[in-house]
TORLOVEX-708676 format. One record per residue (C-alpha): residue number from 1; x, y, z; chain. Coordinates in Angstrom, 2 decimals, padded with zeros to 5 digits. Layout:
# TORLOVEX-708676
seq,u,v,w,mol
NUM,X,Y,Z,A
...
***
This chain:
# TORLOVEX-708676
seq,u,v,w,mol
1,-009.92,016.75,-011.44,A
2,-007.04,017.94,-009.18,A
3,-006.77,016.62,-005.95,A
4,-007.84,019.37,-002.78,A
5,-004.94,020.56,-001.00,A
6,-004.83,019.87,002.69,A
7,-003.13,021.12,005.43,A
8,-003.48,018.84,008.78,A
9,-004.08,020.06,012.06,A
10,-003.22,017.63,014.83,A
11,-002.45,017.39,018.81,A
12,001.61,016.84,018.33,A
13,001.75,015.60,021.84,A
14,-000.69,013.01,021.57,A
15,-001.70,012.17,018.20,A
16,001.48,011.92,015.93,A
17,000.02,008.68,014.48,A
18,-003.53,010.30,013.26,A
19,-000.83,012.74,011.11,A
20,001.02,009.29,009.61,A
21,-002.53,007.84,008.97,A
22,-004.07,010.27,006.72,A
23,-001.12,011.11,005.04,A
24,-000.74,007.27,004.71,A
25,-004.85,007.38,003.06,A
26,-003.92,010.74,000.50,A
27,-001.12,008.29,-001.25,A
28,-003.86,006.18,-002.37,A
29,-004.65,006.09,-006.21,A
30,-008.04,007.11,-005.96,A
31,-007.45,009.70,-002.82,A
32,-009.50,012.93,-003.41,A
33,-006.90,014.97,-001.79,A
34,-002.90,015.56,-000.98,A
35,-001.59,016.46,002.23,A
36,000.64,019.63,001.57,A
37,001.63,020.20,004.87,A
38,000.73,019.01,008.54,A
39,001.06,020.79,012.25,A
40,004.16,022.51,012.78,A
41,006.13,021.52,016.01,A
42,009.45,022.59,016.20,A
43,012.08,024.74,018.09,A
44,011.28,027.92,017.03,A
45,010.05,030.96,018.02,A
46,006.38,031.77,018.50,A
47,006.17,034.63,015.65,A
48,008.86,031.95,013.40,A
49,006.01,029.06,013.96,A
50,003.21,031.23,013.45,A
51,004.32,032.70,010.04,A
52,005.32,029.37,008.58,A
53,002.03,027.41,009.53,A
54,-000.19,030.59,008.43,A
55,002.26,030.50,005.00,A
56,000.90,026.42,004.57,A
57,-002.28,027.40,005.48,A
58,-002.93,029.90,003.08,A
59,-001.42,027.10,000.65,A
60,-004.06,024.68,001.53,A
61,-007.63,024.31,000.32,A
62,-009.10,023.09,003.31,A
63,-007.31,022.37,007.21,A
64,-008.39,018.91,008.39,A
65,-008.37,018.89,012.28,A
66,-007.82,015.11,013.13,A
67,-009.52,014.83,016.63,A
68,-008.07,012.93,020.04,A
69,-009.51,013.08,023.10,A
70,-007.53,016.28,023.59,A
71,-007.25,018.16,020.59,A
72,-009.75,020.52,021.64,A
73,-007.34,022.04,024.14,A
74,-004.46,021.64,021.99,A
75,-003.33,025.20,021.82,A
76,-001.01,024.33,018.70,A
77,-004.58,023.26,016.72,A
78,-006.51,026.27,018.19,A
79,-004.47,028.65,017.09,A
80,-004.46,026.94,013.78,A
81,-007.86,026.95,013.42,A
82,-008.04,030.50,014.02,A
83,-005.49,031.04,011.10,A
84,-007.31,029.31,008.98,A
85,-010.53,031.73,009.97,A
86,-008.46,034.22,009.44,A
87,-007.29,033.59,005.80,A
88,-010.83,032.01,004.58,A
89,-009.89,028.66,004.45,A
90,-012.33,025.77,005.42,A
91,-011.48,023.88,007.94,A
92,-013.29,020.43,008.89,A
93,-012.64,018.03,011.66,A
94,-012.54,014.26,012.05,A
95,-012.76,011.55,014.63,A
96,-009.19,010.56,014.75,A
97,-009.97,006.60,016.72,A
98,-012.65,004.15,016.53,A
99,-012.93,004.19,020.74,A
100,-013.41,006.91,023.08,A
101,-015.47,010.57,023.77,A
102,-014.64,013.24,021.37,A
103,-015.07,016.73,022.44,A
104,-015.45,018.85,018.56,A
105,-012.70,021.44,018.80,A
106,-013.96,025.02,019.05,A
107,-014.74,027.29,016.03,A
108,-013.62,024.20,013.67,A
109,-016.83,023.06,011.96,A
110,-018.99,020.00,011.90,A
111,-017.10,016.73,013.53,A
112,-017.43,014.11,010.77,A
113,-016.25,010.24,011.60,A
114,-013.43,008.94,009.63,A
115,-014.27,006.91,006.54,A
116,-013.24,006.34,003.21,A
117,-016.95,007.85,002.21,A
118,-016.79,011.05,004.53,A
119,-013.34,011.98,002.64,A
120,-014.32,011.58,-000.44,A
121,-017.73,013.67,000.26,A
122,-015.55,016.37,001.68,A
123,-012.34,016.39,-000.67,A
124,-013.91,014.75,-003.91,A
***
């Protein structure tokens, strides 16, 4: 069975490491699903960023929204989200730490926890 393709959504300013984690978990033999691409940051302008992370998401079978205590004001993720609404894609969202209040980011579905079992239930 092919592996789902996933595009990561993250808060670039605060959770850099939830981005190196999961793409660390899809290298695993028996990972349900690849990353293809992750949260654009870059020097670019607005309508240059926008095109290029609505071109990945369109690519992607699902967006995974890794959640930190502020990704739910993250305007990068937001707008990402609302691509993703946009295009049809699902998009899901995870508890990015074992510690701490999570506040589900707007519009982007149920807030799982992070385990081996929840990926594989939503990616498998």
């Amino acid at each position: 069975m092919p592996k789902k393709r996933v595009f990561v959504s993250f808060d670039f300013d605060n959770d850099k490491i939830l981005k190196e984690f999961i793409i660390g978990q899809a290298r695993l033999p028996d990972s349900p699903f690849e990353v293809i691409d992750t949260s654009l940051k870059e020097a670019a302008p607005m309508k240059t960023w926008e095109d290029k992370a609505r071109a990945a998401i369109r690519r992607s079978d699902t967006v995974l929204v890794m959640v930190g205590s502020k990704t739910y004001r993250a305007p990068g993720v937001l707008k990402e989200v609302q691509m993703a609404r946009e295009e049809d894609i699902p998009v899901v969202q995870m508890i990015g730490y074992r510690e701490g209040t999570y506040t589900p980011v707007p519009n982007a579905g149920r807030l799982y926890a992070w385990n081996w079992d929840n990926l594989k239930k939503l990616f498998g």
